[in-house]
N, CA and C atoms of all chains as a GROMACS GRO file, in nm:
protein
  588
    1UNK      N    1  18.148  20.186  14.786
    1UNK     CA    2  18.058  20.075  14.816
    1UNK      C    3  18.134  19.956  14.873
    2UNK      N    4  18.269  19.939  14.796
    2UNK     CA    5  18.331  19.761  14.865
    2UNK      C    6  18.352  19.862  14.966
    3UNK      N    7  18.388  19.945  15.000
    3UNK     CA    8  18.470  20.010  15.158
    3UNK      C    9  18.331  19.957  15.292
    4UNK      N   10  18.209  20.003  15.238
    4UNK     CA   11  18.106  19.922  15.336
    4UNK      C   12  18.184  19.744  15.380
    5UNK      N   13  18.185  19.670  15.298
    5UNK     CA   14  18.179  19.529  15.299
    5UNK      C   15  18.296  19.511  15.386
    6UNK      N   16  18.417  19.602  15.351
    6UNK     CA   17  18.561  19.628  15.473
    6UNK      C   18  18.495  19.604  15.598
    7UNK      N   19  18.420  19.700  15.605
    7UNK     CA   20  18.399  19.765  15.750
    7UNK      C   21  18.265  19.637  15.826
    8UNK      N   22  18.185  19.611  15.744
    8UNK     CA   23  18.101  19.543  15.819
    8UNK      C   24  18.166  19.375  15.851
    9UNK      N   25  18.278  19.329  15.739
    9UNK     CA   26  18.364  19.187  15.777
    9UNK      C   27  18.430  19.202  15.912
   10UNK      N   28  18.508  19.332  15.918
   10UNK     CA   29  18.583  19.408  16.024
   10UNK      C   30  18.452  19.383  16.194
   11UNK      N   31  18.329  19.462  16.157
   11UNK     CA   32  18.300  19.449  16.264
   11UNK      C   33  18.199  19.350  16.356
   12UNK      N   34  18.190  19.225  16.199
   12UNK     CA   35  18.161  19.157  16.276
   12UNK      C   36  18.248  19.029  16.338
   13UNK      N   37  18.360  19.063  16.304
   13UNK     CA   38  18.462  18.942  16.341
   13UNK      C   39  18.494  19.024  16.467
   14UNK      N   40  18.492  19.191  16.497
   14UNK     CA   41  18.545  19.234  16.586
   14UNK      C   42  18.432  19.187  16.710
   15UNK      N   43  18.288  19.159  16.675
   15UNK     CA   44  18.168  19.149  16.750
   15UNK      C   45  18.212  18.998  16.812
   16UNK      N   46  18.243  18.878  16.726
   16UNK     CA   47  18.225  18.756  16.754
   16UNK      C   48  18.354  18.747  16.895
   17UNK      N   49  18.449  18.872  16.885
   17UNK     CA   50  18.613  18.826  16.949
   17UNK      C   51  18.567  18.869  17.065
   18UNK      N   52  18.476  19.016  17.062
   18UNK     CA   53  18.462  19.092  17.222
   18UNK      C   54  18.385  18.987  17.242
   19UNK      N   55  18.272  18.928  17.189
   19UNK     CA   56  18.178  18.824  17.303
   19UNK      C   57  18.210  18.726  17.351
   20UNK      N   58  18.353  18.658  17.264
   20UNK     CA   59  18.419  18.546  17.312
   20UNK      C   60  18.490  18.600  17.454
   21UNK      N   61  18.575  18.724  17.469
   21UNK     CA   62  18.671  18.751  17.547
   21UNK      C   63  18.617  18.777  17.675
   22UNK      N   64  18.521  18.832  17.663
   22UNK     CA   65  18.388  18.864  17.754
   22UNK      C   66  18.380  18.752  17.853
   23UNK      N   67  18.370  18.632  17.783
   23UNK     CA   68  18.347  18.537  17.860
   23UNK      C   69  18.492  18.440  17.975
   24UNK      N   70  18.609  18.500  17.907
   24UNK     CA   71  18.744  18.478  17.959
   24UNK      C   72  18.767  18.597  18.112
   25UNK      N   73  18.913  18.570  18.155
   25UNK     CA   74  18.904  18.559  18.284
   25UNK      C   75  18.944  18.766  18.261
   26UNK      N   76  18.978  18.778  18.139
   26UNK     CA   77  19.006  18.950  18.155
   26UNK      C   78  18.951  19.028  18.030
   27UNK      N   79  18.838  19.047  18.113
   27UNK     CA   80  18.692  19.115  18.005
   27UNK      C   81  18.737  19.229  17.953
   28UNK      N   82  18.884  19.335  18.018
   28UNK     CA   83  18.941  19.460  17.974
   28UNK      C   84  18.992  19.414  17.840
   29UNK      N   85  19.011  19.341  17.782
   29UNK     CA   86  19.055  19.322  17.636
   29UNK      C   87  18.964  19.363  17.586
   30UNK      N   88  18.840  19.260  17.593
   30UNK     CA   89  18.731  19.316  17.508
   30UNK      C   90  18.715  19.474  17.468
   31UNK      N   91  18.694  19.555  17.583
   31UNK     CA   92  18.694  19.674  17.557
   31UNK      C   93  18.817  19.680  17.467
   32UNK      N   94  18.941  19.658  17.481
   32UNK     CA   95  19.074  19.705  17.405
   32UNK      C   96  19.020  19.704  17.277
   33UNK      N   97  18.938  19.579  17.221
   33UNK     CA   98  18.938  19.504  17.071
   33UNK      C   99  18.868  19.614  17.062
   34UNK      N  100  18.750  19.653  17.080
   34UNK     CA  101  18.625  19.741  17.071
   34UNK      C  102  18.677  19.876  17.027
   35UNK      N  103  18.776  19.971  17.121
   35UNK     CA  104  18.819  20.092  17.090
   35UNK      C  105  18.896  20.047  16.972
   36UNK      N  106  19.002  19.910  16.922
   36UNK     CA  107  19.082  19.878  16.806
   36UNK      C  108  18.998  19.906  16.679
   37UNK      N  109  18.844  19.820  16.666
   37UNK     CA  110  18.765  19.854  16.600
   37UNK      C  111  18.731  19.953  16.541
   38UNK      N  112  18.690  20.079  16.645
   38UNK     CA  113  18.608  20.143  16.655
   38UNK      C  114  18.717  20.249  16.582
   39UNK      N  115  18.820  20.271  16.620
   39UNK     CA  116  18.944  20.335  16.585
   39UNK      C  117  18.983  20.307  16.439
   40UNK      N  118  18.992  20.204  16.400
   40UNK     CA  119  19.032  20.148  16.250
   40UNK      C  120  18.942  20.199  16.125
   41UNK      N  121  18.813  20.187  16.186
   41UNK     CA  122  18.668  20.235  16.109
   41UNK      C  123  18.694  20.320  16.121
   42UNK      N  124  18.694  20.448  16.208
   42UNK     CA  125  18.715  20.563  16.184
   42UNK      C  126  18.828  20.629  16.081
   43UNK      N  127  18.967  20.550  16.087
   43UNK     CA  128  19.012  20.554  16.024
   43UNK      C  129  19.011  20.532  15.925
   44UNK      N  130  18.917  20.435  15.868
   44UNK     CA  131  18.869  20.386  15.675
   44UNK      C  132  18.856  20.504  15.631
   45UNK      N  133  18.728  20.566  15.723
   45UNK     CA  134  18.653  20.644  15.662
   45UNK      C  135  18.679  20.799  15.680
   46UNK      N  136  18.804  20.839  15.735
   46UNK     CA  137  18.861  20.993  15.741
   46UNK      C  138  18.921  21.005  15.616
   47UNK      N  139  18.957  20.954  15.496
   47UNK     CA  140  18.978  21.012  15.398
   47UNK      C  141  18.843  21.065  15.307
   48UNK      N  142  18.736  20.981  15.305
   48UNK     CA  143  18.626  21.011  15.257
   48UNK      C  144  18.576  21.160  15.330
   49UNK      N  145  18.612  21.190  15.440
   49UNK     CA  146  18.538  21.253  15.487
   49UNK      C  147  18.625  21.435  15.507
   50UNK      N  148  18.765  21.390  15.395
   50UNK     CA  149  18.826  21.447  15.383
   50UNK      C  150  18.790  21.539  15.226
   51UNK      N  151  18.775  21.471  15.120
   51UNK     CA  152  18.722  21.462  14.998
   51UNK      C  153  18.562  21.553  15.031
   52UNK      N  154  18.523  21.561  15.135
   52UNK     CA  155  18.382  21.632  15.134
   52UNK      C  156  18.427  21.772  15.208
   53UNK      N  157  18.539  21.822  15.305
   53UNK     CA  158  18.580  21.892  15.353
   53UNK      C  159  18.645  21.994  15.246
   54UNK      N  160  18.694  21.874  15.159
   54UNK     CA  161  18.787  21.963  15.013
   54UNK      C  162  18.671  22.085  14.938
   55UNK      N  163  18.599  22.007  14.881
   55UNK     CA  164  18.459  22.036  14.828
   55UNK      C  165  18.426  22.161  14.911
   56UNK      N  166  18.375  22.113  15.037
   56UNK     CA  167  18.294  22.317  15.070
   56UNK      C  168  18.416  22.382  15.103
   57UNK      N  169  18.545  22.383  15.121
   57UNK     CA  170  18.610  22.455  15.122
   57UNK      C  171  18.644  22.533  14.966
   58UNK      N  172  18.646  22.456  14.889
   58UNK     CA  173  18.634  22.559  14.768
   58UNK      C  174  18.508  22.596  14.766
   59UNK      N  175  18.408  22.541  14.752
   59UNK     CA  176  18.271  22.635  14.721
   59UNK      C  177  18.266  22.747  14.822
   60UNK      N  178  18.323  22.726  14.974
   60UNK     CA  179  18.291  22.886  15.057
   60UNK      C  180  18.388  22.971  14.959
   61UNK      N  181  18.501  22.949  14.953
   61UNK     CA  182  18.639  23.034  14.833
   61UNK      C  183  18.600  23.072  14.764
   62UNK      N  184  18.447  22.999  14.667
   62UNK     CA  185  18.408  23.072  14.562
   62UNK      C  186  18.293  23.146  14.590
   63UNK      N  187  18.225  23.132  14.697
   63UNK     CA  188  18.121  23.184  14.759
   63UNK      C  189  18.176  23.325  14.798
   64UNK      N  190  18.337  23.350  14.820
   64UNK     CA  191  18.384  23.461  14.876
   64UNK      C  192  18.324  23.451  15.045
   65UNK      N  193  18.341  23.365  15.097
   65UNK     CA  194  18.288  23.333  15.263
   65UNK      C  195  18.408  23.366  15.337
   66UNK      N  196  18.356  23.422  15.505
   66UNK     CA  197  18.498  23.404  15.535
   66UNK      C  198  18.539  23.272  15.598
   67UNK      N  199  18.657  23.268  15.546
   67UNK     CA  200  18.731  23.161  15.635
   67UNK      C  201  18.715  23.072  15.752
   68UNK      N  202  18.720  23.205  15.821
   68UNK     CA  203  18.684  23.156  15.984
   68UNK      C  204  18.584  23.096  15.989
   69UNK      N  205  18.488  23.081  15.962
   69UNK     CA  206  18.320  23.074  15.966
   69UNK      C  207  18.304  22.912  15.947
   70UNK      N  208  18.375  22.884  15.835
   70UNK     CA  209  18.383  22.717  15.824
   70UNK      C  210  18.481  22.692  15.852
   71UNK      N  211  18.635  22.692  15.928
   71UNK     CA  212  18.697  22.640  15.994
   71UNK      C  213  18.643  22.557  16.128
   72UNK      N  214  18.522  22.708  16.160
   72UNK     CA  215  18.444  22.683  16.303
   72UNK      C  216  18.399  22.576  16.310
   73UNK      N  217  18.298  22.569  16.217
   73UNK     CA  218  18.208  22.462  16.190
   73UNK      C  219  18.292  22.324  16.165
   74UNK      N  220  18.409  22.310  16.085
   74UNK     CA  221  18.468  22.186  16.122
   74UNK      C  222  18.551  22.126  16.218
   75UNK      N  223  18.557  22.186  16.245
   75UNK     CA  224  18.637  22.232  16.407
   75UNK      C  225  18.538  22.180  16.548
   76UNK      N  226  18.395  22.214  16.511
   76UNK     CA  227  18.287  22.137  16.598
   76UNK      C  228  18.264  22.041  16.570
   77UNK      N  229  18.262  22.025  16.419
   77UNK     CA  230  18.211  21.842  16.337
   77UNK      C  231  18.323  21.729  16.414
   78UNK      N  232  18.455  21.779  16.424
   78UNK     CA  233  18.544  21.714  16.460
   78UNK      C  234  18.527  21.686  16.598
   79UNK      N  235  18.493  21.778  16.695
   79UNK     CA  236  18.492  21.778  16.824
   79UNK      C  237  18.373  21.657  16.874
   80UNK      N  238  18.258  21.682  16.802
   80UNK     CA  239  18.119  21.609  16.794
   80UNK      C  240  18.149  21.448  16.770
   81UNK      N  241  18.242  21.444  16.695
   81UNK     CA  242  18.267  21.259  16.598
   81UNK      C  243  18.343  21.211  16.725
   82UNK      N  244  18.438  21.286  16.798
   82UNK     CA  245  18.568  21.248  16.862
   82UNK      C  246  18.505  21.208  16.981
   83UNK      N  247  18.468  21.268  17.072
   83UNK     CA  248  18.362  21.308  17.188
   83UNK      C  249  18.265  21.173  17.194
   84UNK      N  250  18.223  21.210  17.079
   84UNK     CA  251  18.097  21.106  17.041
   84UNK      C  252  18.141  20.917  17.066
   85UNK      N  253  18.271  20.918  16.982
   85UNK     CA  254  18.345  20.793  16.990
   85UNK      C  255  18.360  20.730  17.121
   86UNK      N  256  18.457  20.875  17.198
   86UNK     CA  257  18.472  20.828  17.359
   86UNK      C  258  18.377  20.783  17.460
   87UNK      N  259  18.238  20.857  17.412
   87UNK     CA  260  18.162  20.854  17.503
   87UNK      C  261  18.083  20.706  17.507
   88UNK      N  262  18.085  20.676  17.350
   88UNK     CA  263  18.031  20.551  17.346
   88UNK      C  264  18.103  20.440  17.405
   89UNK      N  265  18.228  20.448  17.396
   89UNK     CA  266  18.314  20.321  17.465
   89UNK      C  267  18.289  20.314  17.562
   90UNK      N  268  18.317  20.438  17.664
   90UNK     CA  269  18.263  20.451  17.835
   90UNK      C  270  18.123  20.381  17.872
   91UNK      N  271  18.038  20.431  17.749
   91UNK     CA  272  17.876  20.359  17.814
   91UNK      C  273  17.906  20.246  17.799
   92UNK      N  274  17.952  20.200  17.671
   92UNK     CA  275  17.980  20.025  17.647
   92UNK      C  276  18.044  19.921  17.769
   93UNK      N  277  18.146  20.013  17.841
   93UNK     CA  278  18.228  19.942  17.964
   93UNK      C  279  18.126  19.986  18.045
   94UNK      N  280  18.011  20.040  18.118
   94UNK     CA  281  17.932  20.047  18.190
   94UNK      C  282  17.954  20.148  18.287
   95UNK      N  283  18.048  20.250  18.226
   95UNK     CA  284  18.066  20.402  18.312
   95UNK      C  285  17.977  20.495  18.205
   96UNK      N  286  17.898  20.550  18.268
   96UNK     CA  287  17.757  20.640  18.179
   96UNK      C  288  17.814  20.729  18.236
   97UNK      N  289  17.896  20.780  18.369
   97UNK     CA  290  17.881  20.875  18.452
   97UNK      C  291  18.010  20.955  18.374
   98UNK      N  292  18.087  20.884  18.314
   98UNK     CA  293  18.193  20.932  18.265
   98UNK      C  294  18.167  20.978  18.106
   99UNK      N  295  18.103  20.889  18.024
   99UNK     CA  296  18.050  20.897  17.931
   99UNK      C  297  18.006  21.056  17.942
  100UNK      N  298  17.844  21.098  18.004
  100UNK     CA  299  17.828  21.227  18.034
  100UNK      C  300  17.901  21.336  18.043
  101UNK      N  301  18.012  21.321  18.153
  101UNK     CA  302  18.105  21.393  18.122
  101UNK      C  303  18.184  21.427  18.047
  102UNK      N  304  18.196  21.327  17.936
  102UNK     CA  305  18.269  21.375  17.832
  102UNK      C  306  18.195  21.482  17.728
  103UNK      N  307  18.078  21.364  17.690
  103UNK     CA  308  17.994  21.478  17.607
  103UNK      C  309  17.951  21.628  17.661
  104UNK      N  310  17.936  21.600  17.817
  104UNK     CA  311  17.932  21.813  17.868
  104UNK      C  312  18.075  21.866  17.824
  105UNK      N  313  18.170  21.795  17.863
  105UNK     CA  314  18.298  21.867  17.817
  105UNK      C  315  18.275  21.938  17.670
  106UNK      N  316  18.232  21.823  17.546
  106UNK     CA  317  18.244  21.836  17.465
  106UNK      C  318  18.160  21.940  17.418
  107UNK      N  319  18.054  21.948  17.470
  107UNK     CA  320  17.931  22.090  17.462
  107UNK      C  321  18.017  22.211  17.510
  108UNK      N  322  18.057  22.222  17.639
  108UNK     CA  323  18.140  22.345  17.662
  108UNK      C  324  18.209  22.398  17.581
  109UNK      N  325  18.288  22.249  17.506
  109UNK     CA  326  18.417  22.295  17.392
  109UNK      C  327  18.353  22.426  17.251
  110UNK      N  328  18.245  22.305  17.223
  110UNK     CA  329  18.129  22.353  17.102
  110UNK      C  330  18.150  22.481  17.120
  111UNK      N  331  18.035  22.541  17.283
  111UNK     CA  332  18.030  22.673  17.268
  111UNK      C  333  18.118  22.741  17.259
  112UNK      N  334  18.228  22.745  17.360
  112UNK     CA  335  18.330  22.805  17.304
  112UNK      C  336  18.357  22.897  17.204
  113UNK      N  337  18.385  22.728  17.107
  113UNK     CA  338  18.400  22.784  16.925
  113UNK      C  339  18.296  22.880  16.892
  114UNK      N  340  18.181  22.867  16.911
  114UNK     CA  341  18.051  22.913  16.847
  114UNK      C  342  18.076  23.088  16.919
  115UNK      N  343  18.127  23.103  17.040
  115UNK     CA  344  18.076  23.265  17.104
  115UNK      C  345  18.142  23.349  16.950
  116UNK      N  346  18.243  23.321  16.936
  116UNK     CA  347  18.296  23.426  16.839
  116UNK      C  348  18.177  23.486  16.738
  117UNK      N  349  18.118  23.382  16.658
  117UNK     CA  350  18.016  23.358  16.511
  117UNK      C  351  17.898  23.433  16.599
  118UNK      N  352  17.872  23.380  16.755
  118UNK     CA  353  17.741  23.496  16.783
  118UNK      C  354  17.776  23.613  16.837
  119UNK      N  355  17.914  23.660  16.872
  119UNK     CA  356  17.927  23.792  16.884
  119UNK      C  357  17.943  23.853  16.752
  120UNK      N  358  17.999  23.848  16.612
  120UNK     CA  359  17.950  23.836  16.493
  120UNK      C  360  17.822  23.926  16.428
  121UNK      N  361  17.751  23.778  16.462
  121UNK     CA  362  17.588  23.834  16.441
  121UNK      C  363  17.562  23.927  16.563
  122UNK      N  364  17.563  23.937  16.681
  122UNK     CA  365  17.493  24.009  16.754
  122UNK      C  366  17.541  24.167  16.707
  123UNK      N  367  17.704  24.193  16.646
  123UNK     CA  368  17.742  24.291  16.640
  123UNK      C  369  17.640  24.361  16.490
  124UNK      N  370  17.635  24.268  16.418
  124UNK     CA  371  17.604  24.277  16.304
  124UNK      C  372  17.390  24.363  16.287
  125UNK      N  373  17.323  24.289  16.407
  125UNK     CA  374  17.209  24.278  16.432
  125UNK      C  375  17.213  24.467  16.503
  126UNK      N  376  17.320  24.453  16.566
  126UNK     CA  377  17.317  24.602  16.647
  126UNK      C  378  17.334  24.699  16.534
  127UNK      N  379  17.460  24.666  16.420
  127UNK     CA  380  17.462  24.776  16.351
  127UNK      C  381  17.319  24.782  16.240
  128UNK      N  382  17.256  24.715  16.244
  128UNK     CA  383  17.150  24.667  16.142
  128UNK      C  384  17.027  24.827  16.217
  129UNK      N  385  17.033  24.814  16.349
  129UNK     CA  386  16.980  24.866  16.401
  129UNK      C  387  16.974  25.036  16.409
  130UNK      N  388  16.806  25.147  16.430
  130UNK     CA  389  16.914  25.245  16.380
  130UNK      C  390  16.954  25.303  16.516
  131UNK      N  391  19.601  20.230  15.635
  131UNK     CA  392  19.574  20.163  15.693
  131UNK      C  393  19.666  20.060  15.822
  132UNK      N  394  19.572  20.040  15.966
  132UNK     CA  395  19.644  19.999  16.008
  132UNK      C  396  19.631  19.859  16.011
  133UNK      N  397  19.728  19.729  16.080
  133UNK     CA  398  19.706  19.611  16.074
  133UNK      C  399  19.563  19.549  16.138
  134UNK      N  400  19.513  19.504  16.109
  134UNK     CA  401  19.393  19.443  16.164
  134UNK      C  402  19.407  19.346  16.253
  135UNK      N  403  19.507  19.249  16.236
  135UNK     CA  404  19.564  19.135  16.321
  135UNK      C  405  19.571  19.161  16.464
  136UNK      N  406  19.594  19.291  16.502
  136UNK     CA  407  19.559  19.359  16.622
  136UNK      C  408  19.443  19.241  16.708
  137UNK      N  409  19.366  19.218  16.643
  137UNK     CA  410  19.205  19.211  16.727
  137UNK      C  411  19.242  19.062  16.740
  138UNK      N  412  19.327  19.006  16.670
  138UNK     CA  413  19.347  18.881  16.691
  138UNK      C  414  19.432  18.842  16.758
  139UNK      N  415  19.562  18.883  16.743
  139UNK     CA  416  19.646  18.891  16.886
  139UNK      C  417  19.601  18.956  16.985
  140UNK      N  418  19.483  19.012  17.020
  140UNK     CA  419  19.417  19.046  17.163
  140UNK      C  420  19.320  18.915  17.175
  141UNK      N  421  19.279  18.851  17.109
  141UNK     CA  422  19.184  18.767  17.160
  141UNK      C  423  19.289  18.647  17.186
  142UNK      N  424  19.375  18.598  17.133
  142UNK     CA  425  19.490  18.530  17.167
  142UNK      C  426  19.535  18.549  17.336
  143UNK      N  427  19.546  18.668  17.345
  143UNK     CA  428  19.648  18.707  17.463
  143UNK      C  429  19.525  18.682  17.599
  144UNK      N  430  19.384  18.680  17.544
  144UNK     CA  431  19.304  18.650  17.630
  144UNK      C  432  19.265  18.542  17.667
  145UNK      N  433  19.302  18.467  17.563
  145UNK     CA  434  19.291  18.268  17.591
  145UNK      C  435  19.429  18.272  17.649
  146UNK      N  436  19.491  18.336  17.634
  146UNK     CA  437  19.660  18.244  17.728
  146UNK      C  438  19.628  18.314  17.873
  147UNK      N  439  19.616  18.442  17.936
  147UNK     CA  440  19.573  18.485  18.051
  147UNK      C  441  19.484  18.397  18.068
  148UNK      N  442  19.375  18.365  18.015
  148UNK     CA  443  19.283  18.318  18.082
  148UNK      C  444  19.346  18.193  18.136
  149UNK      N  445  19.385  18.071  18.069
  149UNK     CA  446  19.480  17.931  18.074
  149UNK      C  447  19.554  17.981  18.186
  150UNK      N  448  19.644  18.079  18.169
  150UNK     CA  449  19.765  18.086  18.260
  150UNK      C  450  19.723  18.101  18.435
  151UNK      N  451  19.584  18.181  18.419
  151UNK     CA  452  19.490  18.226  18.544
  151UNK      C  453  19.431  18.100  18.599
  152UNK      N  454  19.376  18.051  18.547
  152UNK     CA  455  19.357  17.922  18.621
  152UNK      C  456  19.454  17.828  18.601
  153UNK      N  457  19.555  17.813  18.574
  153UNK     CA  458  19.661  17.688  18.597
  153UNK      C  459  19.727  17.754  18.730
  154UNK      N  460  19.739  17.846  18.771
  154UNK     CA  461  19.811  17.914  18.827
  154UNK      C  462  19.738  17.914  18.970
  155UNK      N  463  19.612  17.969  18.953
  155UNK     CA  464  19.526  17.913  19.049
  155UNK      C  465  19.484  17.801  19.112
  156UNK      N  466  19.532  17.676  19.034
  156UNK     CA  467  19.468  17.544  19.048
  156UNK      C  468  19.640  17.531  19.179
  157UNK      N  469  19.677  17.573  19.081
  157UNK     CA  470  19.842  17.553  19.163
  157UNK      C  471  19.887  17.663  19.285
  158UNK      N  472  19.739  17.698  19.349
  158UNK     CA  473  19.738  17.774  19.509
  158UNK      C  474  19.871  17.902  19.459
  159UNK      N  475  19.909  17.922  19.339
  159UNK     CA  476  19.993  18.088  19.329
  159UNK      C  477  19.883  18.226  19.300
  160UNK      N  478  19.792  18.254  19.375
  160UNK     CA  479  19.716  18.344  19.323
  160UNK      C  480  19.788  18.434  19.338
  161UNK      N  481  19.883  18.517  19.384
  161UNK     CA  482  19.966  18.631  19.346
  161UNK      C  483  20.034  18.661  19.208
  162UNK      N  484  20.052  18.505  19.195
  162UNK     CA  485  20.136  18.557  19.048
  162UNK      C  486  20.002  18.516  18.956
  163UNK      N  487  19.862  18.445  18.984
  163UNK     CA  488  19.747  18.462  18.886
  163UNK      C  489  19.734  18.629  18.908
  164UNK      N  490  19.723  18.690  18.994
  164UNK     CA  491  19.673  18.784  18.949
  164UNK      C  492  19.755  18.891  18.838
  165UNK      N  493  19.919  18.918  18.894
  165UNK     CA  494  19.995  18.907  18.798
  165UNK      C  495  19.950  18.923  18.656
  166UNK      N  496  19.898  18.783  18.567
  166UNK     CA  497  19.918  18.752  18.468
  166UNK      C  498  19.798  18.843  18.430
  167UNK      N  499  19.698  18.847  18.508
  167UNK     CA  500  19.559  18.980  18.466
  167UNK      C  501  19.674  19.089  18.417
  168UNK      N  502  19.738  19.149  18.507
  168UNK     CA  503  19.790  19.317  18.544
  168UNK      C  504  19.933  19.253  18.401
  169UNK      N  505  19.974  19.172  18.377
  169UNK     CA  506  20.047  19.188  18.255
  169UNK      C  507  19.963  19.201  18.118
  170UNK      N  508  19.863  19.103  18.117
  170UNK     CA  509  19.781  19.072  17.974
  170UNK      C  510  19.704  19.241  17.975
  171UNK      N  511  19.671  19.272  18.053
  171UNK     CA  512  19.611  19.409  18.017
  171UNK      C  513  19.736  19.539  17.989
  172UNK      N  514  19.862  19.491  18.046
  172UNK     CA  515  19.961  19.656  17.973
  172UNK      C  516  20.012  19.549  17.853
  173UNK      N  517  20.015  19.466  17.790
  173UNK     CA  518  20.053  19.420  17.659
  173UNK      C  519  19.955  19.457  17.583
  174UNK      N  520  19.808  19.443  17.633
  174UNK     CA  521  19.698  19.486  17.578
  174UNK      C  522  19.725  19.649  17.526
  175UNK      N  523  19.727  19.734  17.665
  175UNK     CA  524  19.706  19.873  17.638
  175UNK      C  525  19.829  19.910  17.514
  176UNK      N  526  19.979  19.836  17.561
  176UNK     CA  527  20.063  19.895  17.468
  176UNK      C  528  20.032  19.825  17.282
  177UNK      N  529  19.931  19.761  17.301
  177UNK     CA  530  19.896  19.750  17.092
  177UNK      C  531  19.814  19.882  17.074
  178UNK      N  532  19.714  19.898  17.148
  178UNK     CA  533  19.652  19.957  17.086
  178UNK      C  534  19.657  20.137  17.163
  179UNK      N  535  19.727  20.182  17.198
  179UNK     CA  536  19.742  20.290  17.249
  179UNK      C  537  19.829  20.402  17.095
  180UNK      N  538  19.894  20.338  17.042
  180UNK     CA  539  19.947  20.391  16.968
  180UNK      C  540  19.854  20.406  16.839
  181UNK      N  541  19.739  20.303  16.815
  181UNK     CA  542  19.626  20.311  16.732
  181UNK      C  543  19.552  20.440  16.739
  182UNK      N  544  19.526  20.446  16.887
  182UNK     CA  545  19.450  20.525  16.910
  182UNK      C  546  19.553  20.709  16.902
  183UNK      N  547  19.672  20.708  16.910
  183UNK     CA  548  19.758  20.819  16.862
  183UNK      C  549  19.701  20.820  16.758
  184UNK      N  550  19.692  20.737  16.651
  184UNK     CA  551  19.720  20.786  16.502
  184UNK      C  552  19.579  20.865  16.469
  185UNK      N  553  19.485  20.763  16.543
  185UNK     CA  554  19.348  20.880  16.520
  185UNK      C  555  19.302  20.936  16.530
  186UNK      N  556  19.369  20.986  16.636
  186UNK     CA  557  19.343  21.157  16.738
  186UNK      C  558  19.449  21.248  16.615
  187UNK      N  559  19.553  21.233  16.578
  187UNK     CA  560  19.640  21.300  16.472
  187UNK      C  561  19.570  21.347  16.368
  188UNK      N  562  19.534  21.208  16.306
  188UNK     CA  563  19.446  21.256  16.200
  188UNK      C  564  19.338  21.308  16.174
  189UNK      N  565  19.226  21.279  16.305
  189UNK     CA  566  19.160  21.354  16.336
  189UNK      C  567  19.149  21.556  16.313
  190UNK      N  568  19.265  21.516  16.389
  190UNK     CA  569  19.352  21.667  16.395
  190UNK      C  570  19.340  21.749  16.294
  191UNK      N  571  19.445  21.658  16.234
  191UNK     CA  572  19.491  21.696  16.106
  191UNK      C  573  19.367  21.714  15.970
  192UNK      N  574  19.236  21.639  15.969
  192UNK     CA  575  19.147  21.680  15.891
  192UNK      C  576  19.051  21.752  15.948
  193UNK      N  577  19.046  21.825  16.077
  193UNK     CA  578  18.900  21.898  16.042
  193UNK      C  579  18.993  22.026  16.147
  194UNK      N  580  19.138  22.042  16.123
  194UNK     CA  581  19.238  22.129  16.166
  194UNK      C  582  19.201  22.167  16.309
  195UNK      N  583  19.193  22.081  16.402
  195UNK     CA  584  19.167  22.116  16.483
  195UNK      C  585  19.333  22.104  16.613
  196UNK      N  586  19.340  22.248  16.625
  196UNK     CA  587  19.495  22.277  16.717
  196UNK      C  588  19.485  22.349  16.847
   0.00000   0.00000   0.00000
């Protein structure tokens, strides 16, 4: 709960600096402060989000799951947060066109990961079959 | 955790560019105003470039992605 009060002192002093800088003769800081922000927060909150990773990794262990299966899946969560971050800074500096591109990148990446888990099931669906 | 002071020595470095940009200008050197843009932004990039290392790492490093 105080870790909220961190993060919201953090971003609104980080809010008051980009709108000041904004108005100075080199608006590229602003963006700098913004990714500093945006970067630091993320950083608060990757141990928390480490502590929940701990957790289903033992419950798949005790589930007897395989491995691979939720590596995948965090492996996309990660790709999704990261992606997600970049893309927002880009729209924020007023490149959308780049922004887009990141997030298709980041979809391509997704599938990727994912063909394995549906060749998987598809193999699985065939042998199901008589 | 990293230093926070970061955001404040960037807003610093943007009131002295800015000062330095127009004194500089008032004083007919616009080559070396522009200059002081193309320095305040690689003092800029070099704080926080290494920020942004640590969170791509850790990134990494918690949802194991190699």
């Amino acid at each position: 709960m105080e870790g909220l009060f961190v993060i919201l002192g953090l971003a609104l002093v980080a809010t008051v600096m980009i709108v000041f800088i904004q108005e100075s003769r080199i608006p590229g800081v602003g963006i700098m402060v913004s990714v500093f922000a945006g970067a630091i927060i993320f950083l608060y909150i990757l141990p928390k989000i480490t502590q929940v990773i701990t957790v289903f990794d033992e419950l798949a262990s005790r589930a007897s799951l395989n491995k691979f299966y939720l590596a995948t899946i965090f492996k996309i969560i990660g790709i999704a947060y990261i992606a997600e971050f970049g893309a927002q800074i880009c729209r924020d500096a007023g490149q959308s066109a780049i922004a887009t591109k990141v997030e298709f990148a980041a979809k391509v990446l997704v599938m990727v990961l994912a063909v394995p888990i549906i060749a998987a099931i598809l193999e699985s669906v065939v042998r199901l079959l008589p | 955790m990293v230093d926070v002071s970061v955001i404040f020595f960037l807003t610093g470095l943007a009131i002295a560019v800015t000062i330095l940009h127009s004194f500089l200008k008032q004083a007919g050197r616009d080559e070396y105003a522009y200059l002081t843009l193309v320095v305040g932004l690689a003092i800029g990039l070099l704080k926080i470039i290494p920020v942004i290392h640590t969170l791509f790492t850790q990134v990494k490093a918690v949802f194991n992605l190699y």
